[in-house]
C-alpha positions, 0 to 999 in steps of 0.5 A: 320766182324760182331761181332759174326763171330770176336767172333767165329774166335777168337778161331780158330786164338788163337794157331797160334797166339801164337804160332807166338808170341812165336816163334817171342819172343823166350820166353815162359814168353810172351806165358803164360803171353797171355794166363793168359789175356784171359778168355778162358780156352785153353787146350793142349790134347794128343792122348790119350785125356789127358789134357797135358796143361791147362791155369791159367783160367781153374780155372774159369770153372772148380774150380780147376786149376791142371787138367793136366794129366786128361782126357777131358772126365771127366772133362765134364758132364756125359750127355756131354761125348760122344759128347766130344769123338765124337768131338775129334774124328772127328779131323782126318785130320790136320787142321780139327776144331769142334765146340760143347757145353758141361756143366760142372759140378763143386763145387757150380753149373753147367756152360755151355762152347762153345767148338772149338777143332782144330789139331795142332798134326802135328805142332811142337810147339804145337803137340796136340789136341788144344780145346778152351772153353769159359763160355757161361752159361750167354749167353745161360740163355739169349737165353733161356730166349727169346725164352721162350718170343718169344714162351710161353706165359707170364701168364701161362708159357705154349708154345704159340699157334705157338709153339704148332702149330710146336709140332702139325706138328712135331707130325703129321709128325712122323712116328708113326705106328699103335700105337699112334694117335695125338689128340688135345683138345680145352679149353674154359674157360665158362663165365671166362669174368664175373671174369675179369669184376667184379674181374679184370684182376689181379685176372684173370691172377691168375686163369689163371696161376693156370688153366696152372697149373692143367693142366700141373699136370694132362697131361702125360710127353709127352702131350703138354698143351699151352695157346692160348689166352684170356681164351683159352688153348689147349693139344697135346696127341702125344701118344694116341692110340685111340680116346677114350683115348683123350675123357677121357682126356677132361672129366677128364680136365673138373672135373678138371677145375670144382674144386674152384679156391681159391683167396683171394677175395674169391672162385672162380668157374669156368667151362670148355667146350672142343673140340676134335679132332684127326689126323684121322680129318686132318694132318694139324696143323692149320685145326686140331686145327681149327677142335678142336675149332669146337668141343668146340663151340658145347660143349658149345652150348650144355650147357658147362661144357662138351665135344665134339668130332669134326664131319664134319657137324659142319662146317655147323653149324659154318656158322650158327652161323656166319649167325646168328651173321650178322643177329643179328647185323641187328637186333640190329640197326633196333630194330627186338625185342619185350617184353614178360613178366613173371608174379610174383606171392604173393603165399599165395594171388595168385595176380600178384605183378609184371613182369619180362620182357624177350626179344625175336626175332620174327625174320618173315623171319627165324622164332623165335630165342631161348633167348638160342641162341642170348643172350649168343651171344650178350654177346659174340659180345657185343651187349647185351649193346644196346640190354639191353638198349632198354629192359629198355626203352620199358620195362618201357614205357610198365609197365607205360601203364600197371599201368594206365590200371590197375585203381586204384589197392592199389599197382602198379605192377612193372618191372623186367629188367635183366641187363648183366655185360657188362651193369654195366660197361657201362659209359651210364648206370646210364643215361639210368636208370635215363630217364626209372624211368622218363617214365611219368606215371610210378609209383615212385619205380616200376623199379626193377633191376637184376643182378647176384652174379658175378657182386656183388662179387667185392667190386668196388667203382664204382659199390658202387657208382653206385648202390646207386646213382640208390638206391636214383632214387627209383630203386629196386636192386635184386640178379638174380639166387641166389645160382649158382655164386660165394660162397661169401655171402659179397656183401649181407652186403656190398650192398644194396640189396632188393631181392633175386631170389631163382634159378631154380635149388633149387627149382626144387628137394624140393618135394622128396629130403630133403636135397635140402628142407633144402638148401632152408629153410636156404635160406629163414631164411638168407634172412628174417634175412638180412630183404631181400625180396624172390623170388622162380624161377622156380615153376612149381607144386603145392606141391613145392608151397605149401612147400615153403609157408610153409617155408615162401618164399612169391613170386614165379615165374614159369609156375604152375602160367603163362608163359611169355606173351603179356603186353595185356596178363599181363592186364588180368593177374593182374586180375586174382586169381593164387589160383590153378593149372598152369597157361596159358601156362603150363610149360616150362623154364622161359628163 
């Protein structure tokens, strides 16, 4: 017999053992010697469910030994009594068993008891009701414990996505009437993969846990939050009464989740982008979470940082996207891409002093694809890797022909590259570098690099190492939308920097909001303290020329001088005087 059937007879088979025993013995020294080995507590109760007998381990279970006389009923927690009652009760016939858990309360704490009640009021040496308790808290603690495992996530705590999965289908099939909707929200964490590639997975796991825990604070008692996987959670809303009501609860996660999570690396900020969808979308669990992760991918596409709610058509759009991402794959190995390049201007000499180089995809079969759509998904499928590799190898060869077209200038303009976190990690990286600064005819000290404060926040040993193995190359190191990542201004002391690029987003209220002005001004005055170079991004009137001028911000970059252009364009453009007004192109966004 297996065990845990041995384990359950053992009850069941106690009484008449004892009983035999004492009838074959005669005594009752052998009855209460058997009785004092087991750990079991063995009660006799009468009619009236009273404990008329209770063995020497009733101590153990109940911390008191003298519970003759006391009814069952209240020997047990208050929660538990009724279904004492309903299990006494249900001993109606001779030979009839019942099999219950009940918690007991007592002195020092609470313990949990596997309860096998059976009849022997019509056997004359017992004449009772006889119920066989065993302490099972331990037992119960275990499987409580694996099932936690088995169903909740281990970071966060939270139910995983299968368990979240059956509360869907529970919910979905209740009988809710008129007055409760299920809704379901899908929460994806934006650009969470930065934190773990320049913090690492540690510091990760911490925010993970914390955003588990903003959101269980901010969810009513009957709401679900679950952590499906990577930087992905979700909500059931089991009582919404309109889909509204589900809308104003991803809107209120959002400013949530926007708050600063605080480490001891720094402040960490993070946004959050979700999807919404309600059971009058689907009354299947998995499609109504599928129409759920539907919605965030439109939310994110639309600029993260806000809500979705689901809608038919974009199926149609997610076939887009997959189409898109087979055509990119194609792209990649067949090197579909060319180089546009942005000039940098000296604002107070208006002479070009050099280009970043922005990568776009023609693409002559579809028609052009926006930097806004294949970047961030290259980032996503990793195939901005390869992708950058191949701008800072065509960007260099074609800065080393612009170089020689320009004759004899006093200095050579240079290359900006924008380089992904993913290439920073990249074993390679430093190799690919190495052979663009050996471009022949390429200018010793024209290769600029950018990378953004998410990559610099850590202090990495190999990202030191890195960084001044490519600073002894004679490569130029600049921080990428200065302003907009983490708020901790280490890295500036810690690393070799040349430059700072001023945001876009600085820049763009200068002329009308002081406030804003002053920011920058700080800006500029850290910047020249630190002995660092400035760039502005994102001029595009004159009068924010002329105020940073008079801040003493040198370099600007923006569509009031030129949009990005041809390197045929870019010969012309170190030509040309960017004295006044926009240049070719008027404006636009630099991306």
């Amino acid at each position: 017999m297996p065990l845990a059937r041995r384990l359950m007879a053992v009850p069941a088979t106690l009484a008449a053992t004892l009983r035999r025993g004492s009838t074959r013995r005669g005594g009752e020294a052998y009855f209460r010697t058997l009785l004092g080995s087991t750990s079991d507590v063995v009660l006799v109760v009468g009619d009236d469910s009273t404990v008329r007998y209770a063995s020497p381990s009733a101590l153990a279970v109940f911390g008191r030994s003298e519970v003759a006389g006391t009814a069952l009923r209240s020997l047990v927690a208050p929660e538990d009594r009724e279904r004492v009652d309903r299990a006494l009760a249900a001993l109606g016939d001779r030979g009839r068993e019942a099999h219950d858990h009940w918690a007991v309360t007592r002195r020092g704490g609470r313990i949990e008891v596997e309860a096998h009640c059976r009849d022997l009021r019509q056997d004359e040496t017992v004449g009772g009701l006889v119920v066989t308790l065993r302490d099972v808290t331990e037992q119960r603690r275990l499987e409580h414990e694996l099932a936690q495992r088995a169903f909740h996530d281990p970071v966060t705590g939270l139910p995983d996505r299968a368990l979240l999965l059956e509360r869907i289908g529970r919910a979905l099939l209740r009988d809710h009437g008129a007055s409760a909707l299920p809704c379901v929200l899908f929460i994806d964490l934006d650009e969470f993969r930065t934190v773990n590639e320049t913090l690492g997975h540690s510091a990760g796991d911490r925010i993970l846990k914390m955003v588990g825990e903003r959101l269980w604070e901010t969810l009513r008692r009957t709401d679900t939050a679950a952590r499906l996987g990577g930087d992905q959670f979700a909500v059931l809303m089991e009582e919404a009464r309109q889909p509204l009501d589900a809308e104003l609860l991803a809107a209120q996660v959002i400013q949530v989740l926007d708050r600063p999570f605080q480490l001891p690396e720094g402040s960490i900020g993070i946004s959050a982008s979700v999807g919404v969808a309600t059971a009058l979308d689907s009354t299947d669990p998995d499609e109504l979470l599928t129409c759920a992760g539907l919605a965030v991918h439109a939310a994110k596409a639309a600029g993260k940082r806000q809500w979705r709610r689901f809608v038919p058509r974009l199926r149609v759009r997610v076939a887009q996207r997959h189409d898109l991402q087979a055509r990119l794959d194609g792209a990649i190995s067949r090197e579909e891409f060319s180089l546009r390049y942005q000039p940098v201007v000296d604002i107070t000499e208006g002479q070009v002093i050099g280009f970043e180089a922005l990568a776009r995809w023609p693409q002559a079969r579809h028609g052009p694809v926006s930097p806004g759509q294949f970047i961030p998904l290259a980032e996503e499928t990793g195939h901005i890797t390869p992708l950058g590799a191949w701008v800072l190898r065509n960007a260099a060869a074609d800065m080393a022909r612009l170089q020689q077209a320009a004759g004899s200038r006093a200095v050579a303009p240079y290359v900006s590259v924008n380089v992904s976190g993913r290439q920073w990690q990249d074993p390679d990286f430093l190799e690919e570098v190495s052979k663009a600064v050996e471009t022949p005819g390429l200018a010793p000290g024209s290769l600029q690099l950018e990378l953004t404060e998410s990559v610099l926040v850590r202090r990495d040993d190999r990202l030191d190492s890195l960084i001044r193995s490519l600073k002894k190359l004679g490569v130029r190191i600049a921080v990428d939308d200065f302003g907009t990542g983490f708020s901790s201004l280490r890295y500036l002391r810690d690393f070799p920097i040349d430059l700072l690029k001023i945001d876009k987003t600085y820049i763009d209220d200068i002329s009308y909001d002081p406030r804003q002005a002053a920011l920058v001004q700080g800006i500029v005055r850290l910047a020249r303290t630190l002995g660092l170079e400035i760039i502005a991004e994102g001029v595009e009137q004159r009068g924010q020329r002329e105020l940073l001028a008079a801040m003493g911000c040198r370099f600007g970059q923006g569509y009031l001088f030129a949009r990005p252009m041809t390197l045929e364009q870019s010969a012309v453009a170190l030509r040309r005087h960017y004295g006044e007004g926009p240049g070719p192109g008027g404006s636009s966004s630099r991306r």
